[in-house]
LUMLUMDREN-2810 file (N, C-alpha, C; in Angstrom, 1 decimal):
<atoms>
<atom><aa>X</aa><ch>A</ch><at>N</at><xx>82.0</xx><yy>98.6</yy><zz>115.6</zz></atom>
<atom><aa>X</aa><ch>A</ch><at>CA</at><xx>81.7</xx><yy>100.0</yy><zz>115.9</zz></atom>
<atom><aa>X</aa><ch>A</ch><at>C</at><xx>83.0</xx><yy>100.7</yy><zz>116.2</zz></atom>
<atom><aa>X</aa><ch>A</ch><at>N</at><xx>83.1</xx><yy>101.9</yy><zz>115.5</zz></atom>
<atom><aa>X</aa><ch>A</ch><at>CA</at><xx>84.3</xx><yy>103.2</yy><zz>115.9</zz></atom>
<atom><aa>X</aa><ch>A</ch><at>C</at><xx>84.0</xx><yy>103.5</yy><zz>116.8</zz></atom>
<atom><aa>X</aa><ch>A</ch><at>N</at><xx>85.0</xx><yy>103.9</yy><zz>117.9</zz></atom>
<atom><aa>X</aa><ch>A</ch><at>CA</at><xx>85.2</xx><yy>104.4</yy><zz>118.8</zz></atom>
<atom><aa>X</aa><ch>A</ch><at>C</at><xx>86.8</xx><yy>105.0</yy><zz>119.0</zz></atom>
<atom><aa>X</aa><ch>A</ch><at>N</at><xx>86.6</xx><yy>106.3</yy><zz>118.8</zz></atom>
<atom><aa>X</aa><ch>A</ch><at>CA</at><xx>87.8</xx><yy>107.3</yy><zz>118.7</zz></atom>
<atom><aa>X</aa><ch>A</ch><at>C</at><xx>88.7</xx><yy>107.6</yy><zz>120.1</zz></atom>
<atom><aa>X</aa><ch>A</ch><at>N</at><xx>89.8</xx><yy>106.5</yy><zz>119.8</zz></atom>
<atom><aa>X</aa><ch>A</ch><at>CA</at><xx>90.2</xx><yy>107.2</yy><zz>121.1</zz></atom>
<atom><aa>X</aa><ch>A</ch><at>C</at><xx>91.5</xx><yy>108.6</yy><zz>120.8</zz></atom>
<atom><aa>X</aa><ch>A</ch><at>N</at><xx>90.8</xx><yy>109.9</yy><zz>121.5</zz></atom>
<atom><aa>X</aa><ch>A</ch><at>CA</at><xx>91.8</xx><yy>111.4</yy><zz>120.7</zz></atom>
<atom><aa>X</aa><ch>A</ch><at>C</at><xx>93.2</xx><yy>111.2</yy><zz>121.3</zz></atom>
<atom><aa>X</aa><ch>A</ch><at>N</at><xx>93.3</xx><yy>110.4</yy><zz>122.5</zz></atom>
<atom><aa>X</aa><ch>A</ch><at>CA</at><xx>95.1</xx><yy>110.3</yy><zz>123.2</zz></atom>
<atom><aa>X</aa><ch>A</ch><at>C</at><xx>95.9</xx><yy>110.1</yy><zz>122.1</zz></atom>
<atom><aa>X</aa><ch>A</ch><at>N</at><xx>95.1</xx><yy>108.4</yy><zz>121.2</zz></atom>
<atom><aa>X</aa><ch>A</ch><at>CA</at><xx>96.0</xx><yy>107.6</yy><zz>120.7</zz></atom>
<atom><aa>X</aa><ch>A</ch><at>C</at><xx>96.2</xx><yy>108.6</yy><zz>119.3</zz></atom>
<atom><aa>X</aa><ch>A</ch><at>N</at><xx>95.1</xx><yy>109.0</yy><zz>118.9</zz></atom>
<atom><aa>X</aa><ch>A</ch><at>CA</at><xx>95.4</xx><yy>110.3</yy><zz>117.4</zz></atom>
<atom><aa>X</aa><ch>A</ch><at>C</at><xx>96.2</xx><yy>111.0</yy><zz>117.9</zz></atom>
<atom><aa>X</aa><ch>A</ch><at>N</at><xx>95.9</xx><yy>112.0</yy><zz>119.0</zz></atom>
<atom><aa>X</aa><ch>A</ch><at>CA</at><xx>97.1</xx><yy>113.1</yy><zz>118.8</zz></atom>
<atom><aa>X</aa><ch>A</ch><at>C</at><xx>98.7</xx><yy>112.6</yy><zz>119.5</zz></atom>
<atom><aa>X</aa><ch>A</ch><at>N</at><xx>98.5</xx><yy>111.5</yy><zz>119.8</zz></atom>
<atom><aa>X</aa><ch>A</ch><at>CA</at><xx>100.1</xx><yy>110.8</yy><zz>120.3</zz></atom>
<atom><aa>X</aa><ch>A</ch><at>C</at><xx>100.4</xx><yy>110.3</yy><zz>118.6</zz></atom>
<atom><aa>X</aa><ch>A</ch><at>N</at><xx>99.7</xx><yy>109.9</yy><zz>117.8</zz></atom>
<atom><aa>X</aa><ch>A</ch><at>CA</at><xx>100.2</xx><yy>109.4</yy><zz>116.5</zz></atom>
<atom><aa>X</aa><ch>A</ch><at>C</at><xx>100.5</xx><yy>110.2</yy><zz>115.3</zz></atom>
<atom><aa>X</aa><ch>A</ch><at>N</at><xx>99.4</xx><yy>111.2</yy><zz>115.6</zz></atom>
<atom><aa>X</aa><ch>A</ch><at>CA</at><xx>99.5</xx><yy>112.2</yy><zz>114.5</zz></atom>
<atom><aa>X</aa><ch>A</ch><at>C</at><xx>101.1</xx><yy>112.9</yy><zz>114.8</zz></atom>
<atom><aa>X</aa><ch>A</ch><at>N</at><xx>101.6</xx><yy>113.3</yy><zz>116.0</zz></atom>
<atom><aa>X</aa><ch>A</ch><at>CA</at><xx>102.4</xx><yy>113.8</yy><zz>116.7</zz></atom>
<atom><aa>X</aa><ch>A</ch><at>C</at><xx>103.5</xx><yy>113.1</yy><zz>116.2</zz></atom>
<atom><aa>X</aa><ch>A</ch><at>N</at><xx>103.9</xx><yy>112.1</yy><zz>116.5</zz></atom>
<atom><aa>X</aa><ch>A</ch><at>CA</at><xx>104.7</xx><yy>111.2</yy><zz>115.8</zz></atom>
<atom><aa>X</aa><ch>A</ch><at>C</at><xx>104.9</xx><yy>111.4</yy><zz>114.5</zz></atom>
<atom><aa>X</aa><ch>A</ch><at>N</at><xx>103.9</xx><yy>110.8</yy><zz>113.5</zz></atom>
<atom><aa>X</aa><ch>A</ch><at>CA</at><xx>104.1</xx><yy>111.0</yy><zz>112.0</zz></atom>
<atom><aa>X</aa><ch>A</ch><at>C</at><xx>104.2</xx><yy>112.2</yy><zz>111.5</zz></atom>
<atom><aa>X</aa><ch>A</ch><at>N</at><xx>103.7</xx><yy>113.2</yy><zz>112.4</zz></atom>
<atom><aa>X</aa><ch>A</ch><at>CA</at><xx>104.4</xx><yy>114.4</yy><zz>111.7</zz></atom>
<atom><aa>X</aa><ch>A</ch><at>C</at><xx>105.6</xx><yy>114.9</yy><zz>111.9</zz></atom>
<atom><aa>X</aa><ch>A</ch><at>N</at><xx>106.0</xx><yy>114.6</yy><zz>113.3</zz></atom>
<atom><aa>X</aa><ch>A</ch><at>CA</at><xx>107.5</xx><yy>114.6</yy><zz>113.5</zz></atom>
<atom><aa>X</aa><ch>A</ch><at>C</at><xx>108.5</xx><yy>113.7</yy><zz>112.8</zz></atom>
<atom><aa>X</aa><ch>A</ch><at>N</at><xx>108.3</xx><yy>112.4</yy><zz>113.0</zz></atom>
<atom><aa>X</aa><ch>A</ch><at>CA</at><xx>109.1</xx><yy>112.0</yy><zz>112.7</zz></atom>
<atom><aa>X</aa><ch>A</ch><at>C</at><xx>108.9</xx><yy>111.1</yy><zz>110.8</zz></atom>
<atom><aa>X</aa><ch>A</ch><at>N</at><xx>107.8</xx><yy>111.3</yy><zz>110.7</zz></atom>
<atom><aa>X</aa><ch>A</ch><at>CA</at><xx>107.7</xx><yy>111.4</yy><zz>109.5</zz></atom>
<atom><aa>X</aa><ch>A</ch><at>C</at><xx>108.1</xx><yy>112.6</yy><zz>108.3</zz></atom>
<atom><aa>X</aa><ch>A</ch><at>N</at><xx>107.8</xx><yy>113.3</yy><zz>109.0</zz></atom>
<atom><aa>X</aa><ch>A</ch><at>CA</at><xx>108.0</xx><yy>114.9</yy><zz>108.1</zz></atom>
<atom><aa>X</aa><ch>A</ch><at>C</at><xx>106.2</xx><yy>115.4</yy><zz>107.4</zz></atom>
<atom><aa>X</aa><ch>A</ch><at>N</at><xx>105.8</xx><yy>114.7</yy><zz>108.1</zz></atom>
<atom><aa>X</aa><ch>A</ch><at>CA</at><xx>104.0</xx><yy>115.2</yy><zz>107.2</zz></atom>
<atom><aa>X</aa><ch>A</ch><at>C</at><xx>103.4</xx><yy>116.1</yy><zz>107.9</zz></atom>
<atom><aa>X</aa><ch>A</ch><at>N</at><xx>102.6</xx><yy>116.5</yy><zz>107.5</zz></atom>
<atom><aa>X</aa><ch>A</ch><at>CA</at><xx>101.8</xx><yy>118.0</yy><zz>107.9</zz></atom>
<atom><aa>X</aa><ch>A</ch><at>C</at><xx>101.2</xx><yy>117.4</yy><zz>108.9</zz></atom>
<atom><aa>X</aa><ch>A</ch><at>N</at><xx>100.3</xx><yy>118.3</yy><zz>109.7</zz></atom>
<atom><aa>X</aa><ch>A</ch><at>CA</at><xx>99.3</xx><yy>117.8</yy><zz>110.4</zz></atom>
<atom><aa>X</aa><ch>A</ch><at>C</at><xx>98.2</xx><yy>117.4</yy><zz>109.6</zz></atom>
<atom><aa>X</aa><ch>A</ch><at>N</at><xx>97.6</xx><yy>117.5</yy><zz>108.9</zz></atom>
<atom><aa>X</aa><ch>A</ch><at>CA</at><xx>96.4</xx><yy>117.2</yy><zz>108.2</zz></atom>
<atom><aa>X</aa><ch>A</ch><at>C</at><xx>97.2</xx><yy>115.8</yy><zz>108.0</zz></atom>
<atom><aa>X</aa><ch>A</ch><at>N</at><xx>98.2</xx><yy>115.6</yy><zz>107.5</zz></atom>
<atom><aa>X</aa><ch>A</ch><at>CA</at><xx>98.0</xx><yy>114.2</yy><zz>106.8</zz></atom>
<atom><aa>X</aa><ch>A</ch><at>C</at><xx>98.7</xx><yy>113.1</yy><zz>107.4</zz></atom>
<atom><aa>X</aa><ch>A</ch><at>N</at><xx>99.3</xx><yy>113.8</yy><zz>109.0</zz></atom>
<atom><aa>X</aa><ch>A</ch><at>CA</at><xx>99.3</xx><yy>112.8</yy><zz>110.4</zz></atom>
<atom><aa>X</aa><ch>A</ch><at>C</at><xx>98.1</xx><yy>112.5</yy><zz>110.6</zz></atom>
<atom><aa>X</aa><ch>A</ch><at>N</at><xx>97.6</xx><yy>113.5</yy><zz>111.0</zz></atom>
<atom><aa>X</aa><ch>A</ch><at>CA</at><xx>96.1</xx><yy>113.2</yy><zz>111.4</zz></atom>
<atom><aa>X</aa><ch>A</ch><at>C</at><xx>95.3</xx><yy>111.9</yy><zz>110.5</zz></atom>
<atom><aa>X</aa><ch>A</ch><at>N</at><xx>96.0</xx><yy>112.1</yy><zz>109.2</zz></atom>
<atom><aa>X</aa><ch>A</ch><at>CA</at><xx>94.8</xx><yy>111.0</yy><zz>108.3</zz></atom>
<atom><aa>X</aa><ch>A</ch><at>C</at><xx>95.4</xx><yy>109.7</yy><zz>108.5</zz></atom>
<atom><aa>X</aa><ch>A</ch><at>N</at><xx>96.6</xx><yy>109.7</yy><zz>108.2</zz></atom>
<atom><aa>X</aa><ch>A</ch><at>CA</at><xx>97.7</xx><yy>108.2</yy><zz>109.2</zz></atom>
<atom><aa>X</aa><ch>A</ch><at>C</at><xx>96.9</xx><yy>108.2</yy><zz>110.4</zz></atom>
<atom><aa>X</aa><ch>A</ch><at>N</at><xx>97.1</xx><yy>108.5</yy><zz>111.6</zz></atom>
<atom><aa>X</aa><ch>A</ch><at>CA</at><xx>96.4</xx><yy>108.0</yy><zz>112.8</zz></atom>
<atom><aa>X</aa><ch>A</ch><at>C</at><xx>95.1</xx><yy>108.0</yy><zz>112.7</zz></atom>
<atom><aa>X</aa><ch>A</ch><at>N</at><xx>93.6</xx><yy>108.5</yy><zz>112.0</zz></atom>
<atom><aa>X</aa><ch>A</ch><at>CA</at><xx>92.6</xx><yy>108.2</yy><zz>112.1</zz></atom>
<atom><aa>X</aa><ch>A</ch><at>C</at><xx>92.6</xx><yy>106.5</yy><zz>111.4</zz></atom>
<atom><aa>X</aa><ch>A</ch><at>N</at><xx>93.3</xx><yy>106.8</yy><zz>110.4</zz></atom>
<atom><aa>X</aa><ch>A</ch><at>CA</at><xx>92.8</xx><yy>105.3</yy><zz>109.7</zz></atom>
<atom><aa>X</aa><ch>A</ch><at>C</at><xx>93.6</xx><yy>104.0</yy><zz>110.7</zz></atom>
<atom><aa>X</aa><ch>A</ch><at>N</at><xx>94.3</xx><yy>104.5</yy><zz>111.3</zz></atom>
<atom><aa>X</aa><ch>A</ch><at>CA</at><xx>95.1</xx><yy>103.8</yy><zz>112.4</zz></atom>
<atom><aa>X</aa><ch>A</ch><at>C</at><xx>93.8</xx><yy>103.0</yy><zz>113.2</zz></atom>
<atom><aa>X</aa><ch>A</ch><at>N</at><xx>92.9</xx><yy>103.7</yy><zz>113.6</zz></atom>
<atom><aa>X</aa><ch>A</ch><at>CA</at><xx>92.2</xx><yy>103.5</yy><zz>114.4</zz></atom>
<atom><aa>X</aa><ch>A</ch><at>C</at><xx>90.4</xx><yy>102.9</yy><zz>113.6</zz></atom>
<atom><aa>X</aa><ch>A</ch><at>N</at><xx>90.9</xx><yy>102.7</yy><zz>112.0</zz></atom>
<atom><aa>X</aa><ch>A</ch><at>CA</at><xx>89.6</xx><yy>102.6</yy><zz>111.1</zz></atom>
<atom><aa>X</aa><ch>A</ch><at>C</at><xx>88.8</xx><yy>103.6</yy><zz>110.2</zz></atom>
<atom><aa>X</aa><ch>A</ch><at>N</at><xx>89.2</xx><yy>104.4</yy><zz>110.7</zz></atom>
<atom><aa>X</aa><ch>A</ch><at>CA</at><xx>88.0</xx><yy>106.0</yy><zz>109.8</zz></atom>
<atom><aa>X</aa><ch>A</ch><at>C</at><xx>88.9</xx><yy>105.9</yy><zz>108.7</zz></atom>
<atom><aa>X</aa><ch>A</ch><at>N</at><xx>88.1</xx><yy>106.8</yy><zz>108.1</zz></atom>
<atom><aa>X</aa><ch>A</ch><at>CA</at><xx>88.9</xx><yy>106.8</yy><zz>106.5</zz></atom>
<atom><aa>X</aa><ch>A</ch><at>C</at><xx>89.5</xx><yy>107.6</yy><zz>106.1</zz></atom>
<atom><aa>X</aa><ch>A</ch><at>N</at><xx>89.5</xx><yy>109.0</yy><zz>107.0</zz></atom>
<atom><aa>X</aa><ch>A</ch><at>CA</at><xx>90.6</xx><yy>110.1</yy><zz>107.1</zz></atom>
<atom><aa>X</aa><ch>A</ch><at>C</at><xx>90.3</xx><yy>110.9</yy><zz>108.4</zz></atom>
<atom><aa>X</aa><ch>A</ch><at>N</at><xx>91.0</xx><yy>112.2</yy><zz>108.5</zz></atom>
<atom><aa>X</aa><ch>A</ch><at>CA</at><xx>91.0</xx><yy>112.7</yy><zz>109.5</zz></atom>
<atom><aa>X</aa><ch>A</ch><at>C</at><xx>89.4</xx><yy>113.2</yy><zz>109.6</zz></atom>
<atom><aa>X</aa><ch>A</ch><at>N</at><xx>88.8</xx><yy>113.9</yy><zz>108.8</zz></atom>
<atom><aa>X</aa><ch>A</ch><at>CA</at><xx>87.4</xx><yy>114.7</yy><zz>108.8</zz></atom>
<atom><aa>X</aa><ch>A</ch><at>C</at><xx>86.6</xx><yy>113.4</yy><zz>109.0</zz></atom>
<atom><aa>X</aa><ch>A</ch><at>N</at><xx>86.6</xx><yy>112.4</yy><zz>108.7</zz></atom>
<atom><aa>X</aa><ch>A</ch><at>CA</at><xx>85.7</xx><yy>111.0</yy><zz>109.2</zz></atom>
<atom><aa>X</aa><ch>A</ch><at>C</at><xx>85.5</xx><yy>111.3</yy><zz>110.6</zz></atom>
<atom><aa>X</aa><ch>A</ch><at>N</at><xx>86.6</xx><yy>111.2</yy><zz>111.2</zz></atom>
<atom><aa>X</aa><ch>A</ch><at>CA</at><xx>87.1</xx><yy>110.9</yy><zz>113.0</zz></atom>
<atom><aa>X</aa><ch>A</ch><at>C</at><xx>86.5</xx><yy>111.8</yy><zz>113.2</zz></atom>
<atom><aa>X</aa><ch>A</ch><at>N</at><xx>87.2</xx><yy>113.2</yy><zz>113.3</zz></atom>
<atom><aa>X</aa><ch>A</ch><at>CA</at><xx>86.1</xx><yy>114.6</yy><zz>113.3</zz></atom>
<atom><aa>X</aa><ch>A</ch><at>C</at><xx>85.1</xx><yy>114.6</yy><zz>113.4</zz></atom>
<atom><aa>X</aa><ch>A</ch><at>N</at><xx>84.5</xx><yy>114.4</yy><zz>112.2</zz></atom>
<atom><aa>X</aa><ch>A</ch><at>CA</at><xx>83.0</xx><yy>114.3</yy><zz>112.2</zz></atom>
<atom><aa>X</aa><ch>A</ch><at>C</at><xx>82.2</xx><yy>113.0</yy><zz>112.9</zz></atom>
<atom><aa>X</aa><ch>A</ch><at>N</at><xx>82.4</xx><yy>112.2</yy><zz>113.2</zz></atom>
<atom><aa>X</aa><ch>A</ch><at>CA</at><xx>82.3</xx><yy>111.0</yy><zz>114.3</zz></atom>
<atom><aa>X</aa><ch>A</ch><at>C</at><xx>82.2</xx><yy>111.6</yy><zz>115.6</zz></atom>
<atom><aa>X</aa><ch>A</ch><at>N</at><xx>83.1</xx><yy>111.9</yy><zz>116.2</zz></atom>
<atom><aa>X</aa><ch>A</ch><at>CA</at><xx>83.6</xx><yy>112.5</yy><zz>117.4</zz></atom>
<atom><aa>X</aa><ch>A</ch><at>C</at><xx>82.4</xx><yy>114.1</yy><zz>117.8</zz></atom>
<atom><aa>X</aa><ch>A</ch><at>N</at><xx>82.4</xx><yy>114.7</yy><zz>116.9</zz></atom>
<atom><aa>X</aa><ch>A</ch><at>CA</at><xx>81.6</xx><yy>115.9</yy><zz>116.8</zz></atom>
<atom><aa>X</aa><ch>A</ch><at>C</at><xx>80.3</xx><yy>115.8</yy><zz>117.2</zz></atom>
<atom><aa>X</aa><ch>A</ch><at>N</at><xx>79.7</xx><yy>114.3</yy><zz>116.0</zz></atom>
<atom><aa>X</aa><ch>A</ch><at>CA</at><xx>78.6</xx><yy>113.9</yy><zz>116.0</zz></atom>
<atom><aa>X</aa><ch>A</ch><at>C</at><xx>77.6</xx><yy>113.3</yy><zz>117.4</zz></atom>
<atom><aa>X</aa><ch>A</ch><at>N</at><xx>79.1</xx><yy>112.4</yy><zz>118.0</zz></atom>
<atom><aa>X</aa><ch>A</ch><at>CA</at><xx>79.1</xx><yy>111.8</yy><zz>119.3</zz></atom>
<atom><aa>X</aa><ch>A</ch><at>C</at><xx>78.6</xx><yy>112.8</yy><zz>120.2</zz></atom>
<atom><aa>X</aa><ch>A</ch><at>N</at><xx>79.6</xx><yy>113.9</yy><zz>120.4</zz></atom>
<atom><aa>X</aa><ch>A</ch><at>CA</at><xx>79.5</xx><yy>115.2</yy><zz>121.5</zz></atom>
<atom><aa>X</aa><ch>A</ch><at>C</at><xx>78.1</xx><yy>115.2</yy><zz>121.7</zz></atom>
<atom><aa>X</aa><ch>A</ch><at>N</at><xx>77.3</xx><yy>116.1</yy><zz>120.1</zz></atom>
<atom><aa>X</aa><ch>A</ch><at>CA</at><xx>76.2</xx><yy>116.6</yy><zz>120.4</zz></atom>
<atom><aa>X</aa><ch>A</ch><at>C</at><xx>74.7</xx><yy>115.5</yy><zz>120.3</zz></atom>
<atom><aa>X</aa><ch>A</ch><at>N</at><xx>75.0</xx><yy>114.4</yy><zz>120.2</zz></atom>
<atom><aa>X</aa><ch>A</ch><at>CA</at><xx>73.8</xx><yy>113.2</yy><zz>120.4</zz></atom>
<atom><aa>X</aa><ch>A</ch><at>C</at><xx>74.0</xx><yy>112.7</yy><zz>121.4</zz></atom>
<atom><aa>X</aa><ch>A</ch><at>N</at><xx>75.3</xx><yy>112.3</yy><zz>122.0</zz></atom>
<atom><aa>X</aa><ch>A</ch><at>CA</at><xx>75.6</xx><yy>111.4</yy><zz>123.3</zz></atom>
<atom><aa>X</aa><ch>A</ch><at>C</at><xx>75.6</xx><yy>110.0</yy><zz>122.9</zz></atom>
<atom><aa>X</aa><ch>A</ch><at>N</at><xx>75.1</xx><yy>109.6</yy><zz>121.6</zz></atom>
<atom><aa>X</aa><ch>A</ch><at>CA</at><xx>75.1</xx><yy>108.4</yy><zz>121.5</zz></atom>
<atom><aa>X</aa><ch>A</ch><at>C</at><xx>76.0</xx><yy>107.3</yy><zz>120.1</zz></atom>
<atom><aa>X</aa><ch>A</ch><at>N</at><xx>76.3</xx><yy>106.4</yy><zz>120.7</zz></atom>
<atom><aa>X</aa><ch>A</ch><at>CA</at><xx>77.0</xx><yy>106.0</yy><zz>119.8</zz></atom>
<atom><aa>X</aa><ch>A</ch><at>C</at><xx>76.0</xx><yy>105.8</yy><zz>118.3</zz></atom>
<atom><aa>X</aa><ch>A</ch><at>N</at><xx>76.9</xx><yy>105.3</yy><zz>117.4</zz></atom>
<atom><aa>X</aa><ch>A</ch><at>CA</at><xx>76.0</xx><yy>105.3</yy><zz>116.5</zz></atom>
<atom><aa>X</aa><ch>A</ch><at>C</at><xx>75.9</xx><yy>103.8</yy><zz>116.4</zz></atom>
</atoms>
C-alpha cells in the first residue's frame, strides 16, 4: 500500500530541482516515483483522494 509522505516529496523535489537543474513538475515526478507512484499527478491524486474519503485505499 502507498502512503505519501509530502516532507520527503517536497525535501526531494527541492533537491532535484536544485541541484539537478529540473523544473518542478519533473522533481516532483523523481520524488513521487521515489516513494512508488508513477509520477507526480499519481501522488496528487492519491493524496487528494485520501483528504476527501479519509480512507486509505
Amino acid at each position: 500500500m502507498l502512503i505519501p509522505d509530502i516532507d520527503a516529496l517536497e525535501e526531494r523535489a527541492a533537491i532535484a530541482q536544485y541541484d539537478g537543474g529540473l523544473s518542478r513538475e519533473a522533481a516532483e515526478d523523481v520524488a513521487a516515483r521515489q516513494q512508488g507512484f508513477r509520477h507526480r499527478e499519481h501522488y496528487w491524486e492519491w493524496l487528494a483522494d485520501y483528504v476527501v474519503t479519509r480512507k486509505l485505499p
